[in-house]
C-alpha positions, 0 to 999 in steps of 0.5 A: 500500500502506497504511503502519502505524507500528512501535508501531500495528502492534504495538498491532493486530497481530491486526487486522492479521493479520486483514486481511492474511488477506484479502489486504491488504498493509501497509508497516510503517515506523519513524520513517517510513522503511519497514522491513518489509512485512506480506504474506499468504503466497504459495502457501497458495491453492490454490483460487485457483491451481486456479482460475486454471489451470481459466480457462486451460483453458476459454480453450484449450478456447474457442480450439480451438472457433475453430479457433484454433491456437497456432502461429497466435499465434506469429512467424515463427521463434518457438518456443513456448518464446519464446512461454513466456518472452517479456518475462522476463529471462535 
């Protein structure tokens, strides 16, 4: 992640906004130490969030044309729900 002095970020702001509505993110830092991060906001895509749950459909869609089943992917005595949240942290 590209670091920005206080002062250039406060001197480019716009550009840099312009670019984080792009997606690029920013690490804003004072006398080189990070203080802040500028990020774009988290939630406002819809059109990617609507994208991505239309790929897993497909995905399902094209495993089910296998023949593919999802209790074919899980361990002895695993639950889906483990499947769901496996690698999380409780």
């Amino acid at each position: 992640m590209p670091k920005v002095g206080a002062y250039e970020a406060k001197t480019h702001l716009p550009k840099l906004l312009e670019r984080v509505k792009k997606g690029e993110r920013f690490v804003i830092t004072k006398h080189g130490q990070p203080v802040a991060e500028l990020v774009p906001v988290s939630g406002s895509e819809p059109e990617r969030t609507k994208r991505a749950i239309d790929d897993l459909k497909d995905f399902r869609a094209d495993l089910m044309q296998r023949g593919v089943r999802l209790r074919d992917l899980l361990d002895k005595g695993e639950s889906i729900r483990d499947l769901a949240h496996k690698g999380h942290r409780f």
